[in-house]
C-alpha positions as CSV (number, residue, x, y, z in Angstrom):
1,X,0.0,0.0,0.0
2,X,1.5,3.3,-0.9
3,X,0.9,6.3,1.2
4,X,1.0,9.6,-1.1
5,X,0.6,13.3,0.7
6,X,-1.9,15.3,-1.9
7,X,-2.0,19.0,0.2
8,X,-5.0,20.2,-1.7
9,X,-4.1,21.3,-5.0
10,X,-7.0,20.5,-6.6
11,X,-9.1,23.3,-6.8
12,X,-7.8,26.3,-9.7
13,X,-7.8,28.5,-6.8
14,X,-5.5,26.5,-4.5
15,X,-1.6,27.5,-4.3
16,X,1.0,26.5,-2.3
17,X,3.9,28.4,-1.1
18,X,7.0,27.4,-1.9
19,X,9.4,30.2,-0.5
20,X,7.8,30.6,3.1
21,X,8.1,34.0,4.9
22,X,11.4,35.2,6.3
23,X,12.9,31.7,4.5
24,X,11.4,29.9,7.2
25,X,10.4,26.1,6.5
26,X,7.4,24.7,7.3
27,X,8.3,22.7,10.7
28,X,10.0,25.9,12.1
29,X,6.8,28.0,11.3
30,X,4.9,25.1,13.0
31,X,7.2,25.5,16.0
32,X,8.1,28.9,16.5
33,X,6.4,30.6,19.6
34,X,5.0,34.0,19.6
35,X,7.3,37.0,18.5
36,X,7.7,39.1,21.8
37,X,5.5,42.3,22.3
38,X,8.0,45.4,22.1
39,X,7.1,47.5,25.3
40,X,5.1,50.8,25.0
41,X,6.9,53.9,23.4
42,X,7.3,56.5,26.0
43,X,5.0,59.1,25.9
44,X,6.2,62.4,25.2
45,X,6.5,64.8,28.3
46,X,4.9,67.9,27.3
47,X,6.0,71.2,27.8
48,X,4.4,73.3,30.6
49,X,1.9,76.4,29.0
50,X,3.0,79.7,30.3
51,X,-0.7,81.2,29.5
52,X,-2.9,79.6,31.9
53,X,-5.8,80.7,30.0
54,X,-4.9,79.4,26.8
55,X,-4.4,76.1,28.9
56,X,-8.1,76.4,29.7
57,X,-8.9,76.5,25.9
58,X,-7.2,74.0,24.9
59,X,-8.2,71.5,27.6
60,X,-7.6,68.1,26.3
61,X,-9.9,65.6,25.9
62,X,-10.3,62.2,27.4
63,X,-7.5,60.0,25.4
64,X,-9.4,57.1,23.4
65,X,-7.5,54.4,22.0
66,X,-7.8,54.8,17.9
67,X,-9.9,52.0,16.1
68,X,-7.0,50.5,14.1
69,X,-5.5,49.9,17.8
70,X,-8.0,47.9,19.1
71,X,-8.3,45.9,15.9
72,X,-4.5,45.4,15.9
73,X,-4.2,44.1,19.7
74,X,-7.1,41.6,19.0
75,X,-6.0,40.0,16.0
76,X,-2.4,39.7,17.3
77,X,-3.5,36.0,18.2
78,X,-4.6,35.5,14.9
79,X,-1.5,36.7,13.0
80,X,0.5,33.9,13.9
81,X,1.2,30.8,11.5
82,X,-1.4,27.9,12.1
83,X,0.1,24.9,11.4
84,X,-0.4,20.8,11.8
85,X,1.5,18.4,12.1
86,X,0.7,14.7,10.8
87,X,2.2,11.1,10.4
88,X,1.5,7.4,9.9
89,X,2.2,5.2,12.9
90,X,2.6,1.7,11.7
91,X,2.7,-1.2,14.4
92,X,5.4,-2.9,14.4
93,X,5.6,-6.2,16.0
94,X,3.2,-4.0,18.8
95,X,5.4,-1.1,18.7
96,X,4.0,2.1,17.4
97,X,6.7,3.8,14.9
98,X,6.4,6.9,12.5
99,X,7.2,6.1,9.0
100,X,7.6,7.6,5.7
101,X,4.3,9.2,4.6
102,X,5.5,7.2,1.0
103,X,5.8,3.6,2.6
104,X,4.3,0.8,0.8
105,X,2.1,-0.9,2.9
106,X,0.7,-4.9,2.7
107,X,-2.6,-6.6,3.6
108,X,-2.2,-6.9,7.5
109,X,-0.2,-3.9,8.2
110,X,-2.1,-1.6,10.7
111,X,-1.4,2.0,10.7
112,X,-2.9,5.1,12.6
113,X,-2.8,8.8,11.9
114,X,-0.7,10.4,14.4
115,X,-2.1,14.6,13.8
116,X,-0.8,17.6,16.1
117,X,-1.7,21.4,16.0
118,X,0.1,24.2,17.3
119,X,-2.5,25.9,18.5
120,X,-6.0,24.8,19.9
121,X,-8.4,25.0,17.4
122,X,-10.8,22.4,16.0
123,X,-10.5,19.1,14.2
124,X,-12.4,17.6,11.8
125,X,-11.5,13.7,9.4
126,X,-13.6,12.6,7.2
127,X,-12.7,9.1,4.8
128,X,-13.8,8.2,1.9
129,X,-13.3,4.1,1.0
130,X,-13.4,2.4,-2.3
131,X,-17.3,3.1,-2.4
132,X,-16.7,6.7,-3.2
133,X,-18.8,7.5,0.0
134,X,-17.4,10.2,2.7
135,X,-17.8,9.4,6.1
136,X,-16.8,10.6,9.6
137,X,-13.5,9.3,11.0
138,X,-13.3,12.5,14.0
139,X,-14.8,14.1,16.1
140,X,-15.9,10.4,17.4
141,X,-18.0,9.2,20.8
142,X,-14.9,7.0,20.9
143,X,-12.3,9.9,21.7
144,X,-13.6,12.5,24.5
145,X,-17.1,12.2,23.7
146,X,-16.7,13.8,20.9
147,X,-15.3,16.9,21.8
148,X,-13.3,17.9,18.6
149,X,-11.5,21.1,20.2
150,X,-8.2,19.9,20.4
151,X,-5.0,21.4,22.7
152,X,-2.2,22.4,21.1
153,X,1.1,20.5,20.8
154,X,-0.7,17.5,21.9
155,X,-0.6,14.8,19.8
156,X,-4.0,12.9,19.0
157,X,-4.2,9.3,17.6
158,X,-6.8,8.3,14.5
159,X,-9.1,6.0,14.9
160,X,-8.3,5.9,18.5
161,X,-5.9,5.0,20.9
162,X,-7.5,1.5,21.5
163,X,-7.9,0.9,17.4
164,X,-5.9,1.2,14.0
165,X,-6.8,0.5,10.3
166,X,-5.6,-2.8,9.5
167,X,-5.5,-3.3,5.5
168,X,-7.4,-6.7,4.5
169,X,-6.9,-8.5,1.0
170,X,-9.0,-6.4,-1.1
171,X,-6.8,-3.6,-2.5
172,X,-7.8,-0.2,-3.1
173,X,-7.3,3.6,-2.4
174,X,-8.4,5.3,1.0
175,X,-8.5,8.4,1.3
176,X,-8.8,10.5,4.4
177,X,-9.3,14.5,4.8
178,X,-8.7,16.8,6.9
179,X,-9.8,20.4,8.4
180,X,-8.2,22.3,11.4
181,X,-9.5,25.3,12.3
182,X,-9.3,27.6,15.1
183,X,-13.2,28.2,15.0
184,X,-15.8,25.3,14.7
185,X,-17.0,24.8,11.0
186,X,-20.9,25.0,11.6
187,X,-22.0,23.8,7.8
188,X,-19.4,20.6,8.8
189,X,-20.3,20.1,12.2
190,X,-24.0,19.8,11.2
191,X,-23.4,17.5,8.3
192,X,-21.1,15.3,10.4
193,X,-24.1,15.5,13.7
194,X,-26.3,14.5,10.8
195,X,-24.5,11.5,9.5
196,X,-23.9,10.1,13.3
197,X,-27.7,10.7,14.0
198,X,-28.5,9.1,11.0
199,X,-26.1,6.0,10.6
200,X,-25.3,4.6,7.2
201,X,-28.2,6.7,5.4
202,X,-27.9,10.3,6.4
203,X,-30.5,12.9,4.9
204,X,-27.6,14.8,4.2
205,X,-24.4,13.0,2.7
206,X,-20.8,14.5,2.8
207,X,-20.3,14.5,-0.9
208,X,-17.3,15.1,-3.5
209,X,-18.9,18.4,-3.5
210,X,-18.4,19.6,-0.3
211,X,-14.9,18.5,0.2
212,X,-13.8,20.1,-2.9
213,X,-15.6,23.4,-2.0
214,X,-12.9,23.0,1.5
215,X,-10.4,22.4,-0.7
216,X,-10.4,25.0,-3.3
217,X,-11.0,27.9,-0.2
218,X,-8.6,26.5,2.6
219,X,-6.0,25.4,1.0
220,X,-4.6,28.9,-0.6
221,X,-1.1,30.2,0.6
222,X,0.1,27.0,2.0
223,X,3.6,25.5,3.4
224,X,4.1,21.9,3.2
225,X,7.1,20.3,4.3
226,X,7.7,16.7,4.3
227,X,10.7,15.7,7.0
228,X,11.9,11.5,7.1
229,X,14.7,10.1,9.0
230,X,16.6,9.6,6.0
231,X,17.2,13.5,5.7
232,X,20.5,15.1,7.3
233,X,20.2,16.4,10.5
234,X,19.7,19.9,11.4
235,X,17.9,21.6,13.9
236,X,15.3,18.4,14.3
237,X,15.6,14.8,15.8
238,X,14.9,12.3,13.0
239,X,11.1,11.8,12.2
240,X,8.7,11.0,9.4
241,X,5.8,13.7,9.4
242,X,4.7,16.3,7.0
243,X,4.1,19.9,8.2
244,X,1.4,22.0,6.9
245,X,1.1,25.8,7.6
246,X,-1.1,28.4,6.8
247,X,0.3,32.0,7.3
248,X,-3.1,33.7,5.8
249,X,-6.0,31.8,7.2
250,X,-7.2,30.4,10.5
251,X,-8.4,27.4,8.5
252,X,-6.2,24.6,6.8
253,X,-6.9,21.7,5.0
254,X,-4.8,18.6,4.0
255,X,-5.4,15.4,2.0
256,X,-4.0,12.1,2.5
257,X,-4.3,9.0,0.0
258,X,-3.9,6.0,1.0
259,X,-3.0,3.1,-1.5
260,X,-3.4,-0.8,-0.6
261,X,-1.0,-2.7,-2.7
């Protein structure tokens, strides 16, 4: 089976950025904390008035903070990168192990999806099998309760901690799709209520359409990076992950195919 990364290049309106800001790679966007606050400029001391009455004249008033200043200080949270961080576990011999997102996999293997974000913000899977039907992988009754909000830096495990996909001996491509978000997608979170509510014929269906309508609008201005143990070391430890970031949005979206051999 052979794991390919498609990051969402689909849609005509999708692009991907391949010189990140400040020549920063992907995983060091991903990782880098926030960019200290300067301290306050000193204000001006003014100048005493010799004419007390033309002090009284021009009495100031009340000092309000500008607009643009408010706006600024409240989106400061927003202006950093938002990034994820994903892998594919295999077990081996009952030990979990990152490997290369391009490993061929066999009938028998068992694999989860290892996904991180760096900041807390919402997760939603979705897989689509050999049928051409989407359906919900996460949020899952299985994994919180449900709860989707995930912390960041903390790594979560797909399907569960307890479970993993295990390939039979019919071959065939899976293909699983992700959104992280730093506010809830309504339209998704009903469709995905809807489909759990509803079990295997939901009034509703997530559909080719959908996802590709996610695609084309998330997945604009995008860093990828793909990091395996066979690379020369730097300023990481060895791992096989790929790195997604978003410097634009609060919304990303990746794609993962997988391919039983």
């Amino acid at each position: 089976m052979g794991s390919r990364l498609l990051l969402a290049l689909t849609g005509a309106a999708a692009t991907l950025v391949a010189d990140p800001p400040q020549n920063k790679t992907a995983r060091q966007l991903f990782y880098a904390e926030d960019a200290p606050t300067p301290p306050p400029a000193a204000k001006p001391v003014k100048k005493a008035k010799k004419a007390t009455a033309e002090v009284k004249k021009a009495a100031p008033t009340p000092e309000i903070p500008a607009p643009q200043a408010i706006s600024a200080a409240s989106g400061q949270e927003s202006s950093r990168p938002l990034g994820l961080r994903y892998s594919l576990v295999e077990l081996q011999e009952g030990s979990p192990a990152e490997v290369n997102s391009d490993k061929v996999f066999r009938s028998g293997d068992q694999v989860k999806l290892r996904v991180e974000g760096n900041r807390e913000g919402y997760l939603y899977v979705v897989t689509r099998g050999s049928s051409g039907l989407w359906k919900p992988l996460f949020p899952s009754a299985e994994i919180a309760g449900g709860n989707n909000r995930i912390a960041a830096r903390r790594p979560l495990e797909l399907p569960s901690t307890q479970h993993a996909f295990t390939f039979d001996e019919q071959p065939g491509d899976e293909q699983l799709f992700v959104v992280y978000s730093l506010q809830p997608v309504k339209d998704l979170e009903e469709l995905i209520h809807s489909l759990r509510q509803q079990g295997e014929r939901p009034a509703r269906p997530i559909n080719d359409s959908l996802v590709s309508e996610l695609r084309a609008v998330y997945s604009r201005d995008l860093v990828l990076q793909k990091v395996d143990a066979a690379q020369p070391l730097t300023d990481w430890k060895p791992e096989n992950a790929v790195y997604v970031v978003s410097n634009s949005g609060s919304r990303l979206v990746a794609d993962i195919r997988l391919t039983h051999r």
